[in-house]
Backbone bond lengths (Angstrom), bond angles and torsions (degrees), N, CA, C in turn:
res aa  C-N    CA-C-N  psi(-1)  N-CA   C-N-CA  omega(-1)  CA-C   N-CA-C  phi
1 X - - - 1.453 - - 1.530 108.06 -
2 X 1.473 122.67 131.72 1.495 111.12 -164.08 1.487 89.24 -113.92
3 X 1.525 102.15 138.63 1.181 119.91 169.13 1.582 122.07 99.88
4 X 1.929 95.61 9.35 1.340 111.66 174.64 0.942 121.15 -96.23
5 X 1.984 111.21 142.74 1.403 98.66 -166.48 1.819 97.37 -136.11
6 X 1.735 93.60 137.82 1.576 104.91 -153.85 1.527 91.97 -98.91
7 X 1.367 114.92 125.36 2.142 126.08 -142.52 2.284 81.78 -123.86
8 X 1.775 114.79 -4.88 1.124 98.49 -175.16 1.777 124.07 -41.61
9 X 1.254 105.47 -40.70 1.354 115.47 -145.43 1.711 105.78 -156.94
10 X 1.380 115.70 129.42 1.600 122.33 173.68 1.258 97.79 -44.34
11 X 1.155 120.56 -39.78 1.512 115.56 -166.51 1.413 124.18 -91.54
12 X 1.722 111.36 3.01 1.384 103.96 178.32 1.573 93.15 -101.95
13 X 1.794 118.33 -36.60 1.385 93.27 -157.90 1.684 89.76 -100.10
14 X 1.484 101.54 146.30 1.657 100.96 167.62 1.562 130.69 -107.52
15 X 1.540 131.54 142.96 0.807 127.64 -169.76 1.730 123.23 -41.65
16 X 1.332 127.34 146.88 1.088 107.84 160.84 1.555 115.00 -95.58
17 X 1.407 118.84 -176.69 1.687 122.99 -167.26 1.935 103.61 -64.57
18 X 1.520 95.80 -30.38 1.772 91.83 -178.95 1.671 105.37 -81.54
19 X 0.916 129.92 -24.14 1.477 139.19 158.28 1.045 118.34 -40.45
20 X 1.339 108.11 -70.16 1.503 120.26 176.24 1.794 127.59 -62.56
21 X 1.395 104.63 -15.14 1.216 144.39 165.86 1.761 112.88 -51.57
22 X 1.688 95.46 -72.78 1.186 126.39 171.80 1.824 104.31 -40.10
23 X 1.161 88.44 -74.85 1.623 99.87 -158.85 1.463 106.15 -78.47
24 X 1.378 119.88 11.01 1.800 122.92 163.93 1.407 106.03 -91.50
25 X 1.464 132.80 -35.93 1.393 139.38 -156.74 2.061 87.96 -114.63
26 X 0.992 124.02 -36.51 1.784 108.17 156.47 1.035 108.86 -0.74
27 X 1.830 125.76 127.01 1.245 123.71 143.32 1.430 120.67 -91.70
28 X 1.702 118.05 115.10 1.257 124.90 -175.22 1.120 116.36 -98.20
29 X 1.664 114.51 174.15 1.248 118.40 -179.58 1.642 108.37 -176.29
30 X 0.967 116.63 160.48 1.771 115.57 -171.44 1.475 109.69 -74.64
31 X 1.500 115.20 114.33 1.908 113.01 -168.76 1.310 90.57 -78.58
32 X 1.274 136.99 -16.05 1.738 116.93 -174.49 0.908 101.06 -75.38
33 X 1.467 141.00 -40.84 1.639 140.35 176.59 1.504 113.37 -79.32
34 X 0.877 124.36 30.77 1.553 141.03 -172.38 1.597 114.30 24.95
35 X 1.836 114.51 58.88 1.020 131.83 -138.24 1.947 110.65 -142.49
36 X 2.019 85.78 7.30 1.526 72.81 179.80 1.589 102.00 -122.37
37 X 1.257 135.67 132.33 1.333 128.54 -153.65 1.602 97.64 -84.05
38 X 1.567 143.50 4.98 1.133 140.63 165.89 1.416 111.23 -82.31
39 X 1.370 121.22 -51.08 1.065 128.46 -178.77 1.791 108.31 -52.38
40 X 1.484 103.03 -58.18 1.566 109.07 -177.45 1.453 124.90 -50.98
41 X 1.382 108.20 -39.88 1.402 105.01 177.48 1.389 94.82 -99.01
42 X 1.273 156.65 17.24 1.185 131.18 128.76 1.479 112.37 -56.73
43 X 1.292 138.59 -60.41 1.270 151.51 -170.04 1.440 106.11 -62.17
44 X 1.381 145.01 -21.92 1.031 139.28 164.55 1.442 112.46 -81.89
45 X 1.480 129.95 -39.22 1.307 132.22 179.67 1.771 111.42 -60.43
46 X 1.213 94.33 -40.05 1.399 101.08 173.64 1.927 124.38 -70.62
47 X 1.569 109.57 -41.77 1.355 99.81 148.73 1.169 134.02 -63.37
48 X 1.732 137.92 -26.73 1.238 149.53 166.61 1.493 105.66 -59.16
49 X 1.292 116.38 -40.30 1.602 113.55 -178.12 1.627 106.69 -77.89
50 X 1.199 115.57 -10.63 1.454 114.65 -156.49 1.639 101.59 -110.90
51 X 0.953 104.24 -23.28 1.592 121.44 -167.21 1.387 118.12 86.07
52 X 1.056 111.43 12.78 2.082 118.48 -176.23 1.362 108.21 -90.45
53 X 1.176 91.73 166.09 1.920 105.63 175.16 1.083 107.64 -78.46
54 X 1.161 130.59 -59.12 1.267 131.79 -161.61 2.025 106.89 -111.57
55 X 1.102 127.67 -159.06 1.256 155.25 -158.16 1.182 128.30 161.70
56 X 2.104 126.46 127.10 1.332 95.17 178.18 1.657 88.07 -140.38
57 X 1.688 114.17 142.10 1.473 100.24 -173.82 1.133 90.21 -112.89
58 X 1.448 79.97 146.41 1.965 114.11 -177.57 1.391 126.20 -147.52
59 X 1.591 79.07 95.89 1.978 98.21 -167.74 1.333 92.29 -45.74
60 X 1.481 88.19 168.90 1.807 119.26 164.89 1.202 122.62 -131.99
61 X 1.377 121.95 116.59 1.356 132.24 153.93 1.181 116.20 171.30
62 X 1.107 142.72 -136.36 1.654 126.33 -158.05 1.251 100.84 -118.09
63 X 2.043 86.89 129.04 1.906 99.61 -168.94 1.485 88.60 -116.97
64 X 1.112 106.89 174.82 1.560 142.67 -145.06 1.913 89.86 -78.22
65 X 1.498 108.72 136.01 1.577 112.81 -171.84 1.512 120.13 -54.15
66 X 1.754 101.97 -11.66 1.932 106.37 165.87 1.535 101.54 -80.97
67 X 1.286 144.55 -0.84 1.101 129.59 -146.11 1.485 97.99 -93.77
68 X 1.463 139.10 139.83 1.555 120.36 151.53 0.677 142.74 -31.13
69 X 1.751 145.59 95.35 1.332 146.71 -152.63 1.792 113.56 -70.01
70 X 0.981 101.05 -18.78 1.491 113.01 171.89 1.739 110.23 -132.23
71 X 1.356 111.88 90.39 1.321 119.06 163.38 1.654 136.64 -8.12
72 X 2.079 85.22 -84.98 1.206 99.39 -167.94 1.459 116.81 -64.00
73 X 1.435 123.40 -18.43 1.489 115.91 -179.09 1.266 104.05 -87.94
74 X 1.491 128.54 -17.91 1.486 114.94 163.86 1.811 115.11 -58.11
75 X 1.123 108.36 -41.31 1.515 99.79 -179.93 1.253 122.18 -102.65
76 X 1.530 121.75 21.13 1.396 127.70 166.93 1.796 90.80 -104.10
77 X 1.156 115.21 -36.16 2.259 111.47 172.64 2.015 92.17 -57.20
78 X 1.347 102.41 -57.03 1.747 94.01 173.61 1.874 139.90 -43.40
79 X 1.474 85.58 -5.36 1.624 89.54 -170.93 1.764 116.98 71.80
80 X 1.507 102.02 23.31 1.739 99.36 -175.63 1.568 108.21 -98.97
81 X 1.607 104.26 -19.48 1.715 109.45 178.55 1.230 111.88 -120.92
82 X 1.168 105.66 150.10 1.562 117.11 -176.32 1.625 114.46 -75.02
83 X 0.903 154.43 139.83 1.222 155.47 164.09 2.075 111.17 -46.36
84 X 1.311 105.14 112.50 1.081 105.57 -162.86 1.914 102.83 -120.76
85 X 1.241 118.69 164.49 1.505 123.37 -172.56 1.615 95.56 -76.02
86 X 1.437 119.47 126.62 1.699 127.77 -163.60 1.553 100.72 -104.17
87 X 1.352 92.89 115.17 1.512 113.14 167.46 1.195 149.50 -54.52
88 X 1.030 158.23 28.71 1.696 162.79 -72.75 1.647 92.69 -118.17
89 X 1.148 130.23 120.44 1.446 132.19 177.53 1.788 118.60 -116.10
């Protein structure tokens, strides 16, 4: 299929030269210290679209064996989520 692009895995699809472009001239900054201006205005666009105060993005996929194996109850024990009606699937 031409012109398909396989999004499985960092490692299947590879950057192209304007990509790589992109993300050399990036202005970064540490998102845990709320310090990277991509992250922030992602996270604000997303509360503005949502109607919320706040926003917090939180990739998915496999973090490092210190990482919390279950996220969301780490940051609902943090006071970052509201207590919501629990879904059983």
């Amino acid at each position: 299929m031409k012109g398909f692009i396989d999004l499985r895995s960092d490692t299947v699809t590879q950057p192209t030269p304007a990509m790589r472009k992109a993300m050399a001239e990036a202005e970064v900054g540490d998102d845990v210290f709320g310090e990277d201006p991509t992250v922030n205005t992602l996270q604000e666009k997303v509360a503005n679209l949502l109607g919320k105060e706040k926003a917090i993005f939180v990739p998915r996929g496999r973090w490092p064996i210190n990482f919390p194996s279950n996220l969301i109850p780490s940051l609902a024990m943090r006071g970052l989520l509201k207590p919501r009606p629990m879904l059983s699937i």
